[in-house]
VMD Tcl script that builds the backbone (N, CA, C; Angstrom):
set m [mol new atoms 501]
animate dup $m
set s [atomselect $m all]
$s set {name element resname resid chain x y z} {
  {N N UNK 1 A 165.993 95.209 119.197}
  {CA C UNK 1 A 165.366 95.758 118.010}
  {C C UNK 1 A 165.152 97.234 118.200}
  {N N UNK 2 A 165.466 97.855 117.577}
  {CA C UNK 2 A 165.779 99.604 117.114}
  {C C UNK 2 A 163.967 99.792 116.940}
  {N N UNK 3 A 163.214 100.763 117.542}
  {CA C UNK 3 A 162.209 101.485 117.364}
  {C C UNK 3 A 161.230 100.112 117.983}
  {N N UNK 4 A 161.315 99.164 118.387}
  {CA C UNK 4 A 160.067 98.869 119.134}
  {C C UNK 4 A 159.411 99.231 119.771}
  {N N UNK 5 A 158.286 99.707 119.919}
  {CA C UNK 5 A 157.423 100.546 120.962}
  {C C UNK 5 A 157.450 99.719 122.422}
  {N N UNK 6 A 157.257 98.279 122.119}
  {CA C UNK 6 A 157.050 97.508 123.352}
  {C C UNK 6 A 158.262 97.944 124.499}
  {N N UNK 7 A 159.601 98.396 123.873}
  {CA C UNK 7 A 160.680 97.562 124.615}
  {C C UNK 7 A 161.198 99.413 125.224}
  {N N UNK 8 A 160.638 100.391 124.088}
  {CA C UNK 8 A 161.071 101.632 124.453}
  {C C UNK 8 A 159.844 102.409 125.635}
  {N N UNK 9 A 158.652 101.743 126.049}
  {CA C UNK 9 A 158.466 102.397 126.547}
  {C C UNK 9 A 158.513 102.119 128.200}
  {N N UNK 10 A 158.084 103.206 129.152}
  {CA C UNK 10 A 158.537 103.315 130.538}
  {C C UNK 10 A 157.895 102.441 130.950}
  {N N UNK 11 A 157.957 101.960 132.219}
  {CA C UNK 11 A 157.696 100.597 132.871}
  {C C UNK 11 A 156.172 101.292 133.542}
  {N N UNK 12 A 155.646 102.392 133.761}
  {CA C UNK 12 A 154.656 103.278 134.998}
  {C C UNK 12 A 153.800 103.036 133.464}
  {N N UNK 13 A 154.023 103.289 132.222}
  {CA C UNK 13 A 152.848 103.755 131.362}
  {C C UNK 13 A 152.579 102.104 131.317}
  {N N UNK 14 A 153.393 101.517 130.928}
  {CA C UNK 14 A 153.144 99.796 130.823}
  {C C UNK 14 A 151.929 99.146 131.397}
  {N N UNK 15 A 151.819 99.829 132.874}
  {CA C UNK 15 A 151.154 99.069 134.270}
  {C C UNK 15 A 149.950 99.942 133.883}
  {N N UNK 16 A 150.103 100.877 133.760}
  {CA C UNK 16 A 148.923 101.670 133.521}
  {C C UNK 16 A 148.011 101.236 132.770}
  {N N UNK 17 A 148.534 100.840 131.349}
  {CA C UNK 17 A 147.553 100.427 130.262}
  {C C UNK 17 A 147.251 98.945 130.849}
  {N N UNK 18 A 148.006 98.491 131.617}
  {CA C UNK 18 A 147.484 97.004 131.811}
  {C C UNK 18 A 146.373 96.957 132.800}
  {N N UNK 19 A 146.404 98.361 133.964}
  {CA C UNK 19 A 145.495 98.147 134.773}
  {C C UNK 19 A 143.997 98.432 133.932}
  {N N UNK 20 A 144.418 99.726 132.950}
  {CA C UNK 20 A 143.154 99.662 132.056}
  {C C UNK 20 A 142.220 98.522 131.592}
  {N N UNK 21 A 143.328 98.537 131.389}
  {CA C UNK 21 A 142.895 96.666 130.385}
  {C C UNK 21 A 142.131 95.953 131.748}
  {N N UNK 22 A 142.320 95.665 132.399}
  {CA C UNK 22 A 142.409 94.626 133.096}
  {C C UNK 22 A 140.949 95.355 134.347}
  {N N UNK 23 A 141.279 96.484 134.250}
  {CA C UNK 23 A 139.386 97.493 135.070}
  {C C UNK 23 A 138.216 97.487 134.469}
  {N N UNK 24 A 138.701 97.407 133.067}
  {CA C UNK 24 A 137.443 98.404 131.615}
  {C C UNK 24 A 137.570 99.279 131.940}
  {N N UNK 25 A 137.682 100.343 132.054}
  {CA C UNK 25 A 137.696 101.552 132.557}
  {C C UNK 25 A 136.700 102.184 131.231}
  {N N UNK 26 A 137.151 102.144 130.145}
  {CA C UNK 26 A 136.353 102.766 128.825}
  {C C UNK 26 A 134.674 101.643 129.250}
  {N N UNK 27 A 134.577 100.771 129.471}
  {CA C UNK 27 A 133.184 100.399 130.114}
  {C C UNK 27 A 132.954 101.243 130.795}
  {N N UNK 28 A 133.837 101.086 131.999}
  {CA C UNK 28 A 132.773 101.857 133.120}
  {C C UNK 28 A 132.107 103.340 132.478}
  {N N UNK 29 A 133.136 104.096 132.252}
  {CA C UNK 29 A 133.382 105.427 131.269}
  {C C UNK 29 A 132.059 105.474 130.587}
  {N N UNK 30 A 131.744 104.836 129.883}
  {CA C UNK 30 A 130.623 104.359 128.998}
  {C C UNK 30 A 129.320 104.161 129.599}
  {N N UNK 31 A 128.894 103.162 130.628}
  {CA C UNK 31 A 128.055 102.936 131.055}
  {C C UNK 31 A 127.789 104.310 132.256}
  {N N UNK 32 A 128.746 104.634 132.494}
  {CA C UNK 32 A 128.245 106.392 133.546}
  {C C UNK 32 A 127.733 107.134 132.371}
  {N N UNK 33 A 127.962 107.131 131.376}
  {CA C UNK 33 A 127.268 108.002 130.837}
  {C C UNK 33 A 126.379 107.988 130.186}
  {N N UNK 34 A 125.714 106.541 130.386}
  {CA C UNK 34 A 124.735 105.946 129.741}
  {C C UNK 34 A 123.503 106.254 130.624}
  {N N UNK 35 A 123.955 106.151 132.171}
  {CA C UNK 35 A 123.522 106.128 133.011}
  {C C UNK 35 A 122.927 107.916 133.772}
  {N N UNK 36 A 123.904 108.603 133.229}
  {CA C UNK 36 A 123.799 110.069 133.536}
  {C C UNK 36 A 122.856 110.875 132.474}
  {N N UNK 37 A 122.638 109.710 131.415}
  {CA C UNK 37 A 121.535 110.443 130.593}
  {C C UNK 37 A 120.483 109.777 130.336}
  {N N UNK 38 A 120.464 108.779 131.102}
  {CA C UNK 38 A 119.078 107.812 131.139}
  {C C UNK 38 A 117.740 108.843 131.927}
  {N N UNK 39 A 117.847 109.346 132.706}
  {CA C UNK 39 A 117.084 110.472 133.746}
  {C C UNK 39 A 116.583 111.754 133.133}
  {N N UNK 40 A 117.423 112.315 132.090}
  {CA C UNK 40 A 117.413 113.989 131.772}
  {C C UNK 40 A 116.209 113.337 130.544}
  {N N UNK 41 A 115.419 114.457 130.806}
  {CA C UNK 41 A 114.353 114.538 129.610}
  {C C UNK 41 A 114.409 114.499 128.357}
  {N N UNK 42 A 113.667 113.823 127.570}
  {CA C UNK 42 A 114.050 113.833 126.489}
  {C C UNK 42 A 114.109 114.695 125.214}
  {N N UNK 43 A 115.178 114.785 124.449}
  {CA C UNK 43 A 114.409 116.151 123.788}
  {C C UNK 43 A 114.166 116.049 122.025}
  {N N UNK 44 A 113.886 114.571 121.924}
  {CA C UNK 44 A 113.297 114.360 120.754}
  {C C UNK 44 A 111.441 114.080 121.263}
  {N N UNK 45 A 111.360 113.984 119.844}
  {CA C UNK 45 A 109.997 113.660 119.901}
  {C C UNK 45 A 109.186 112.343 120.000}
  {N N UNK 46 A 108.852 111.990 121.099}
  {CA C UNK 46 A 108.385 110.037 121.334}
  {C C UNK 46 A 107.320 109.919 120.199}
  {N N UNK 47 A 107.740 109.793 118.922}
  {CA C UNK 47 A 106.861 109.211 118.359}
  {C C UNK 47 A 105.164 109.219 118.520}
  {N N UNK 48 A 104.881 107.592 118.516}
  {CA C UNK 48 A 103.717 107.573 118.121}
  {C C UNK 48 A 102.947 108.018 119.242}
  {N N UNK 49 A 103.345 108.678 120.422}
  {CA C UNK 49 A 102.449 108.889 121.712}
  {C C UNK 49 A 102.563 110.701 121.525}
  {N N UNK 50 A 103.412 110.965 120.741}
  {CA C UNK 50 A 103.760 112.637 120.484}
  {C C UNK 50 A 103.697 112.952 118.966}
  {N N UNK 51 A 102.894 114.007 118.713}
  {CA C UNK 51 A 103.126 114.524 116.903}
  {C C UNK 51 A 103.963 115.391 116.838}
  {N N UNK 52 A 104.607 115.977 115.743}
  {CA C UNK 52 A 104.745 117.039 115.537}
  {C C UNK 52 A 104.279 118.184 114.784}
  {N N UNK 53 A 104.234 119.629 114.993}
  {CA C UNK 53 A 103.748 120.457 114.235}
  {C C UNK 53 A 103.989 120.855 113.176}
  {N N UNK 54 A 103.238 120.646 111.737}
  {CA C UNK 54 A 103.630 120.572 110.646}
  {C C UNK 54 A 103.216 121.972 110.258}
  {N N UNK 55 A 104.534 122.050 109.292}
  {CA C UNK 55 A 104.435 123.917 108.568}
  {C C UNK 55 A 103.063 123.629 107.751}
  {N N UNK 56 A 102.444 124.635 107.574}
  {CA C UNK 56 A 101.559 124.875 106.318}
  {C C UNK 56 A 101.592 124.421 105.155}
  {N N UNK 57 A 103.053 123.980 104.477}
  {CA C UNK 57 A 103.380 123.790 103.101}
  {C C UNK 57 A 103.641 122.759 103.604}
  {N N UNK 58 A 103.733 122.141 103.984}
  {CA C UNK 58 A 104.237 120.421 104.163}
  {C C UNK 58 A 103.479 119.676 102.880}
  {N N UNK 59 A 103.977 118.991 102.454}
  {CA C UNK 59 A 102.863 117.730 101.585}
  {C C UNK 59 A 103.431 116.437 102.240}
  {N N UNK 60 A 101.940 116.430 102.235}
  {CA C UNK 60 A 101.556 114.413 103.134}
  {C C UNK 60 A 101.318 113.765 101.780}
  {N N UNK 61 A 100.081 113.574 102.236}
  {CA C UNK 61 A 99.581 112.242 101.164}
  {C C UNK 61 A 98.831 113.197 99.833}
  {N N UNK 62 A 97.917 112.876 99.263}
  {CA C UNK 62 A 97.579 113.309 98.145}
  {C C UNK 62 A 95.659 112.733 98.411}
  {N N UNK 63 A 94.989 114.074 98.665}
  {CA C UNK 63 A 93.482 114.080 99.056}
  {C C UNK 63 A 92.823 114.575 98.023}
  {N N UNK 64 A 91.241 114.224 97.817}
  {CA C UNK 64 A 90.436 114.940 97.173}
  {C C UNK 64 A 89.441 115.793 98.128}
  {N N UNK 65 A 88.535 116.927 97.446}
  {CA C UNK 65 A 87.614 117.379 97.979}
  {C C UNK 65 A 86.551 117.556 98.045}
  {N N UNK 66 A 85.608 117.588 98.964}
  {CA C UNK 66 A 84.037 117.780 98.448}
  {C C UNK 66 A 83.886 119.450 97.782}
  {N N UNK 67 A 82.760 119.546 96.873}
  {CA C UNK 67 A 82.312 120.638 96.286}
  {C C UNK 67 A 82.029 121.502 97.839}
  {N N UNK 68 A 82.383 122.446 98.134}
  {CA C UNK 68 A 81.549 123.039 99.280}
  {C C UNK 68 A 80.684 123.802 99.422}
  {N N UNK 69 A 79.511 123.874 98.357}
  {CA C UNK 69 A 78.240 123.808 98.368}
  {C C UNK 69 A 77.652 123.190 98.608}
  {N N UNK 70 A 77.728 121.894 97.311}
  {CA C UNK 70 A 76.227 120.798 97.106}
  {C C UNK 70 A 77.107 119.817 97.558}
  {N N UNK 71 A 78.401 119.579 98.360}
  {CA C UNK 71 A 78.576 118.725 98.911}
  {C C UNK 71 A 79.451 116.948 98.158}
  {N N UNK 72 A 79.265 117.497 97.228}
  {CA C UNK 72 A 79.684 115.857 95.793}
  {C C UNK 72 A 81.072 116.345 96.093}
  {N N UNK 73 A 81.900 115.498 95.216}
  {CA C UNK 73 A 83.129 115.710 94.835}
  {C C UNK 73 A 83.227 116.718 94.228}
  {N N UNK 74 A 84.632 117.569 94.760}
  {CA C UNK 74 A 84.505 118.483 93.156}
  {C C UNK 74 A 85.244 118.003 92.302}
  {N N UNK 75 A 86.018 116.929 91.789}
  {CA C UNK 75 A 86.365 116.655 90.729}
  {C C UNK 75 A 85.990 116.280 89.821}
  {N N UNK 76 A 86.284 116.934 88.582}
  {CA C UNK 76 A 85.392 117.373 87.472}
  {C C UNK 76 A 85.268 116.048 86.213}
  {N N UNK 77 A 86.452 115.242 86.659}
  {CA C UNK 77 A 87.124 114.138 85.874}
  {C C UNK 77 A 87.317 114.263 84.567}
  {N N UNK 78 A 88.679 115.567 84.765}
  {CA C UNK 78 A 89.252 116.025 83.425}
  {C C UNK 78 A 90.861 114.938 83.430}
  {N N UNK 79 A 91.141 114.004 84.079}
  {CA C UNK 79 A 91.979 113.305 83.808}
  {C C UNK 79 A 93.577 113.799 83.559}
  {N N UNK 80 A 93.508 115.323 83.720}
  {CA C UNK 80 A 94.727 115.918 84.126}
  {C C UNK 80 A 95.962 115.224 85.219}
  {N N UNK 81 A 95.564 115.192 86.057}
  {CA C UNK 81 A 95.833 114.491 87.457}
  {C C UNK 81 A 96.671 113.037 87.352}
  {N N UNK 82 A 95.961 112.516 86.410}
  {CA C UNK 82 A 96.485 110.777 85.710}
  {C C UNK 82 A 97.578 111.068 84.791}
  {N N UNK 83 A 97.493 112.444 84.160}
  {CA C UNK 83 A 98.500 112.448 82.959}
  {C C UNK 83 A 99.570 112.830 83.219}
  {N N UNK 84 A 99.425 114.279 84.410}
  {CA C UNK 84 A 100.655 114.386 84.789}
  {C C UNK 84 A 101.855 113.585 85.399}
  {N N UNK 85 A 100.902 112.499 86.390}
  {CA C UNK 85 A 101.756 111.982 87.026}
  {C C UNK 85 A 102.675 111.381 87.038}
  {N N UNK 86 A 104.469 111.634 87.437}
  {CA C UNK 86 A 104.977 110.840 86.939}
  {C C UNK 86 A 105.350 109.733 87.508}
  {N N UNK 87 A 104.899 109.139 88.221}
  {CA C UNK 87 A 104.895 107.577 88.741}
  {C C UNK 87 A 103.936 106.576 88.168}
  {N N UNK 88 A 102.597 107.034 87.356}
  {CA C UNK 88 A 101.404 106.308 86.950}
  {C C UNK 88 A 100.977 105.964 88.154}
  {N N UNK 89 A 100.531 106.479 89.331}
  {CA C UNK 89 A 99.892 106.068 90.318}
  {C C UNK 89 A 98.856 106.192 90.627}
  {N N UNK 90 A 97.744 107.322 89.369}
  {CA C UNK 90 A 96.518 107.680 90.053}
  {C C UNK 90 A 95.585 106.871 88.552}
  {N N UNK 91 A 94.819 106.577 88.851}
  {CA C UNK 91 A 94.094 105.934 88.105}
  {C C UNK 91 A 92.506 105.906 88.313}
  {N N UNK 92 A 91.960 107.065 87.212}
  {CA C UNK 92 A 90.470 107.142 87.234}
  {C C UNK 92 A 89.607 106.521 85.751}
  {N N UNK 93 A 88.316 106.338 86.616}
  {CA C UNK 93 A 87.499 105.369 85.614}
  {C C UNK 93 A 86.220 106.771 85.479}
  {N N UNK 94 A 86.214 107.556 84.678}
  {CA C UNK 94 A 85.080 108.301 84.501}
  {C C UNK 94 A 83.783 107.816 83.934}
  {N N UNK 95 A 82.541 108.548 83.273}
  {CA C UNK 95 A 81.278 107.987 82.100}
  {C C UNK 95 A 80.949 109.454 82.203}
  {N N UNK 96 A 79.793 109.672 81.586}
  {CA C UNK 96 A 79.137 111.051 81.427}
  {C C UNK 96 A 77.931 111.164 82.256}
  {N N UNK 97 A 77.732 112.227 82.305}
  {CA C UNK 97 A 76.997 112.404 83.342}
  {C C UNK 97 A 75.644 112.183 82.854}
  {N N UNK 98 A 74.095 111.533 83.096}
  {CA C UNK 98 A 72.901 111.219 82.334}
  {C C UNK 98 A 72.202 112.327 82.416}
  {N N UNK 99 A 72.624 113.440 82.835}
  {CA C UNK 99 A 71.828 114.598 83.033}
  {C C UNK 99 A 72.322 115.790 81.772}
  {N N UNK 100 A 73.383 115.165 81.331}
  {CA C UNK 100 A 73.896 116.259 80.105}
  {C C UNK 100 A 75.481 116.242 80.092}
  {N N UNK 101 A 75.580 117.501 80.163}
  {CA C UNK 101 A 77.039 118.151 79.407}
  {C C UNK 101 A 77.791 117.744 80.967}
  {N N UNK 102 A 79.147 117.188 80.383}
  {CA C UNK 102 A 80.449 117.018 81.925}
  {C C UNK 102 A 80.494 115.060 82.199}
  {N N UNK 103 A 81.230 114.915 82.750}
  {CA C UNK 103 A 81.541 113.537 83.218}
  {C C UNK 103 A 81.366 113.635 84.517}
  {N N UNK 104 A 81.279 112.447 85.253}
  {CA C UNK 104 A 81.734 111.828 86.637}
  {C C UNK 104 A 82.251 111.099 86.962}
  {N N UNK 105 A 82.740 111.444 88.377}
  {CA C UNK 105 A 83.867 110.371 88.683}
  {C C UNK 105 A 82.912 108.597 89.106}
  {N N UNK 106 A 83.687 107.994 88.297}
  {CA C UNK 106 A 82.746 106.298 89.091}
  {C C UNK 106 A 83.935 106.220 89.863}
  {N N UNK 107 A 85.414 105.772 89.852}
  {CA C UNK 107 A 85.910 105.315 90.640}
  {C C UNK 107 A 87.736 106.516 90.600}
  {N N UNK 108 A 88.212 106.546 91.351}
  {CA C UNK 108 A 89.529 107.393 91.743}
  {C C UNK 108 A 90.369 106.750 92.548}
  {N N UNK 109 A 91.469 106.315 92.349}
  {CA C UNK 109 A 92.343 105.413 92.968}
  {C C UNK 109 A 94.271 106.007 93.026}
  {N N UNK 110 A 94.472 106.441 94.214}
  {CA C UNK 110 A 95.874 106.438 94.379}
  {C C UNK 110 A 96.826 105.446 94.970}
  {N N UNK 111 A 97.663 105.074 94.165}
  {CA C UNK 111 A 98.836 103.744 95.095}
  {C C UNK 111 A 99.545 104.311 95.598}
  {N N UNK 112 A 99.405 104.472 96.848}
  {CA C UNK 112 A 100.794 105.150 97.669}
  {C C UNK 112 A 101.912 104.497 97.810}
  {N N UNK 113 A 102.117 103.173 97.178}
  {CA C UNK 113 A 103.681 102.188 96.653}
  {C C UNK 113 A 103.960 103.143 95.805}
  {N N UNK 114 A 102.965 103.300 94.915}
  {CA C UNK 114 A 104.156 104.240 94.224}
  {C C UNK 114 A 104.345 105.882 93.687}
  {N N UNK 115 A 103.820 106.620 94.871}
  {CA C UNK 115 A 103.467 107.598 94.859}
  {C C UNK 115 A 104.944 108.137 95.610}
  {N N UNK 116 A 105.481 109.386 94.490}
  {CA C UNK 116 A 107.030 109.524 95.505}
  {C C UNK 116 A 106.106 110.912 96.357}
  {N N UNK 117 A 104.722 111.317 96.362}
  {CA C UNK 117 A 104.594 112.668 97.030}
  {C C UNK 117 A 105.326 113.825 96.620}
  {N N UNK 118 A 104.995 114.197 95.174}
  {CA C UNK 118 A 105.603 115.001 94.623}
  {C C UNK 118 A 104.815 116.169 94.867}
  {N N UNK 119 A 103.357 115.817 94.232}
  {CA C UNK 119 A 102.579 117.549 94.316}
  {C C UNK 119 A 101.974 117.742 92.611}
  {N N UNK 120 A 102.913 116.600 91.714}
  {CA C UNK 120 A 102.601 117.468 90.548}
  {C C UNK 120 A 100.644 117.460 90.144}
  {N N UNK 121 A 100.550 116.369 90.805}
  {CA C UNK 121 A 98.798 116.215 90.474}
  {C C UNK 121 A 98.132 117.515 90.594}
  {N N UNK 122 A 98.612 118.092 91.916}
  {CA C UNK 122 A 97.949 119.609 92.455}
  {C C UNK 122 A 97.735 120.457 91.334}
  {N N UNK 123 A 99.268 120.709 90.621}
  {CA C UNK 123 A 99.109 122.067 89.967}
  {C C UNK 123 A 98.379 121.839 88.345}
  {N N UNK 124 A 97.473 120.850 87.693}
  {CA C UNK 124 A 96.389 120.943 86.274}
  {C C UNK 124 A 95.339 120.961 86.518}
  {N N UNK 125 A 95.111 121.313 87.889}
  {CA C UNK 125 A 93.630 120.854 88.403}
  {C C UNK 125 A 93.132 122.189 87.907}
  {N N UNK 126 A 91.541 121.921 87.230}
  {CA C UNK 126 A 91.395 123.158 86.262}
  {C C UNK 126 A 89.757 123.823 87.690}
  {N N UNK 127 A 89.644 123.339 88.739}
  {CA C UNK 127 A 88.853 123.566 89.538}
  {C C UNK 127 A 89.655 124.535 90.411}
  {N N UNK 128 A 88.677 125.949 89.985}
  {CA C UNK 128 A 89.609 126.790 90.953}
  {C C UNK 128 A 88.391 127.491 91.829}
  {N N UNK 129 A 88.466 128.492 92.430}
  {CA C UNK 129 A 90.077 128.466 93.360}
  {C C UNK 129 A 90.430 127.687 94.401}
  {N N UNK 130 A 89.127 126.499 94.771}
  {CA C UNK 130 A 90.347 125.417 95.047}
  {C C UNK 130 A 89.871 124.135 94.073}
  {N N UNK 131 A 91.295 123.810 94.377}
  {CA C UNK 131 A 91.591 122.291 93.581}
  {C C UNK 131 A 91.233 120.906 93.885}
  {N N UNK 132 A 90.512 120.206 93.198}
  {CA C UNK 132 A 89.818 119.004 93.722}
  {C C UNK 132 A 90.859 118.255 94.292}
  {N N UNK 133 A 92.125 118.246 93.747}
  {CA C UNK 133 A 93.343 117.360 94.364}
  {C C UNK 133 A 94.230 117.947 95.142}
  {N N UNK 134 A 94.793 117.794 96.207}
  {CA C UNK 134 A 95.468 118.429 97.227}
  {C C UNK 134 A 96.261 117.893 98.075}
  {N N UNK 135 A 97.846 118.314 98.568}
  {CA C UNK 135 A 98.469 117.668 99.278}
  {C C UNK 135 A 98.152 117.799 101.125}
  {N N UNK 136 A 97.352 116.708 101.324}
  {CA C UNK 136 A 96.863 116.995 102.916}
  {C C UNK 136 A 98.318 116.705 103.968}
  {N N UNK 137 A 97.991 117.054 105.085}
  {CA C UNK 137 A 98.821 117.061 106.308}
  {C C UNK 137 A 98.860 115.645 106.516}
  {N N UNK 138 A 98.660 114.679 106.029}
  {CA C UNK 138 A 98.584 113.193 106.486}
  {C C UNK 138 A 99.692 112.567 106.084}
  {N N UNK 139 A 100.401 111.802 107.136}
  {CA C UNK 139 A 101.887 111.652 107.009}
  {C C UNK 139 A 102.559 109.834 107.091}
  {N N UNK 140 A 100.819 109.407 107.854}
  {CA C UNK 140 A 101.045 107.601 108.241}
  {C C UNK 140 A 101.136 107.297 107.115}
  {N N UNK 141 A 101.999 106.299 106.526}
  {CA C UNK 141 A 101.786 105.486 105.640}
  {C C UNK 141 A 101.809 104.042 105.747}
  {N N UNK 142 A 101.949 103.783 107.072}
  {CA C UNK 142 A 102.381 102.275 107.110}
  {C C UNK 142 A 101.391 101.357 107.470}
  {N N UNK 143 A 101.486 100.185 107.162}
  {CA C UNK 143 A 100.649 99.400 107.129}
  {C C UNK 143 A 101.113 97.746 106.857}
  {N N UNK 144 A 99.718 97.039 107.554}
  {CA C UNK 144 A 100.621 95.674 107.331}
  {C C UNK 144 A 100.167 94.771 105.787}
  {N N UNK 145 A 99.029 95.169 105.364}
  {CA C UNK 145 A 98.492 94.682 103.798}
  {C C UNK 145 A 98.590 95.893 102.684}
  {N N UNK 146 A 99.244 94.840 101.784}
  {CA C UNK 146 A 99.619 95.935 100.416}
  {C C UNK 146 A 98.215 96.452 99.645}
  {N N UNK 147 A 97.273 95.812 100.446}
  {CA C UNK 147 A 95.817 96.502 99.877}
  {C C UNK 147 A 95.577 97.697 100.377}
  {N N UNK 148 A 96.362 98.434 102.168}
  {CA C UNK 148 A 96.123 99.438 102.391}
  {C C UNK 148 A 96.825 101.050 102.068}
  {N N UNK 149 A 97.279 99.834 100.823}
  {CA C UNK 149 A 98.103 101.491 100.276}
  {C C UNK 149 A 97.457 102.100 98.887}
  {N N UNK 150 A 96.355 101.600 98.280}
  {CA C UNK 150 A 95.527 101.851 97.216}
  {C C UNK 150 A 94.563 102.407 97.773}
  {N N UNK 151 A 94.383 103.666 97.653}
  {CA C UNK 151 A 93.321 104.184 98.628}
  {C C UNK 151 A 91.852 104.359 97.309}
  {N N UNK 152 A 90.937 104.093 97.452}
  {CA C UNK 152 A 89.291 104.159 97.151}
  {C C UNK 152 A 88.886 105.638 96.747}
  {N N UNK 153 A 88.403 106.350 95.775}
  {CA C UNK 153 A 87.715 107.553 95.911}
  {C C UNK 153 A 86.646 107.690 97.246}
  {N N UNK 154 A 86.738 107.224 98.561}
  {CA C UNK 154 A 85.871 107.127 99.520}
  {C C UNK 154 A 87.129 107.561 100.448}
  {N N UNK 155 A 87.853 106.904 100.730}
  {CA C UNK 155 A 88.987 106.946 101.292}
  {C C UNK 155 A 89.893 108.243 101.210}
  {N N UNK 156 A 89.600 108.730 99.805}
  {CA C UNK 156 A 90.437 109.763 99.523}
  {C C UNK 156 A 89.429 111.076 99.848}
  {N N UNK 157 A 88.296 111.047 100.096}
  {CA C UNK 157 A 87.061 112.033 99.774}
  {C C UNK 157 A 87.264 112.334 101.336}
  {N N UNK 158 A 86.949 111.422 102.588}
  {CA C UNK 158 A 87.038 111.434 103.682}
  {C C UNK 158 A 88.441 111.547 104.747}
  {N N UNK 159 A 89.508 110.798 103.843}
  {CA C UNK 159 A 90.836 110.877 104.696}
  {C C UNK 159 A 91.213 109.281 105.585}
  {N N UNK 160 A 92.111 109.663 105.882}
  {CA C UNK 160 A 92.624 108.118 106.599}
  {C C UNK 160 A 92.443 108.276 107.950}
  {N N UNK 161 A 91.969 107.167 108.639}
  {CA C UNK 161 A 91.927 107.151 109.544}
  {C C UNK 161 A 93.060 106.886 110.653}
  {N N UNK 162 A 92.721 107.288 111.744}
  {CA C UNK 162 A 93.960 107.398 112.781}
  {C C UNK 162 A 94.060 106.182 113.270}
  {N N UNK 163 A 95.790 105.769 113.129}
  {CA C UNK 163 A 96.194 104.695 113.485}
  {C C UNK 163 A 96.274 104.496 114.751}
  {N N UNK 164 A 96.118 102.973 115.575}
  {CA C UNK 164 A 96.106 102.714 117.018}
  {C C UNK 164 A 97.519 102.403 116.969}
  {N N UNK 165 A 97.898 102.855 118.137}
  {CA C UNK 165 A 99.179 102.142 117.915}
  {C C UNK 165 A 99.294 101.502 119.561}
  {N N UNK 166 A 99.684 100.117 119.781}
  {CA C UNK 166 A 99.729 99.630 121.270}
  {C C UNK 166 A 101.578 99.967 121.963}
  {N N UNK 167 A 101.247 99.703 123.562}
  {CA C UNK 167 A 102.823 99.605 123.612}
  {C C UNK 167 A 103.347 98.575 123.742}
}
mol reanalyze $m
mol bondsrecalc $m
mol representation Tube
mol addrep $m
């Protein structure tokens, strides 16, 4: 047969590929170099035993703030925040305040299911110069109950707490 590879080639390359075959050689090949970089330091970041340093502008999760005077919330519960959003993820229950003119917050609730971490909440916040709503440095989201992704106006006022993680 005209152009068979089997029959045209030299008898030395033949033995060769058979000793391949027949050593692993691409194993061994493989496992040395599995082995030659098992030792050298690593130069990612180990996770949950290592952080990393986050730029300034990063957005994490989505926080509120205390007034930093008298200490309350400062959100004013102008319902901006709910309207913009475009996932429907934040959901506040206001009343008026019994002392007069303005509302308060009774309850403030973000679902981080379905929060894509956009930012847009940040920019209607009519509390300046800073904004009761804010994208914090907080980056965990995981969790094993779908209850811990609805965070509480308590939760959001104070921040999340730091996860244990075992080895």
């Amino acid at each position: 047969m005209k152009g068979d590879p089997a029959i045209s080639r030299d008898p030395a390359a033949v033995l060769r590929d058979l000793l391949r075959q027949f050593l692993l050689l691409e194993l061994w090949v493989g496992l040395w170099v599995t082995l030659k970089n098992q030792f050298r330091p690593h130069i990612t970041v180990e996770y949950p035993k290592e952080t990393v340093d986050l730029s300034p502008r990063f957005r994490g999760m989505p926080r509120l703030r205390y007034h930093p005077e008298n200490g309350e919330e400062l959100c004013i519960a102008c319902h901006l925040c709910e309207v913009i959003c475009p996932d429907d993820c934040i959901h506040i229950v206001s009343e008026k305040k019994p002392e007069g003119k303005g509302k308060r917050l009774v309850s403030f609730e973000i679902n981080y299911e379905r929060c894509c971490l956009c930012g847009l909440c940040v920019d209607p916040c009519p509390t300046k110069p800073l904004t009761a709503i804010y994208m914090s440095h907080d980056y965990e989201l995981a969790d094993t109950k779908r209850e811990g992704f609805v965070a509480p106006l308590k939760a959001l006022l104070d921040g999340s707490q730091q996860k244990e993680y075992s080895e």
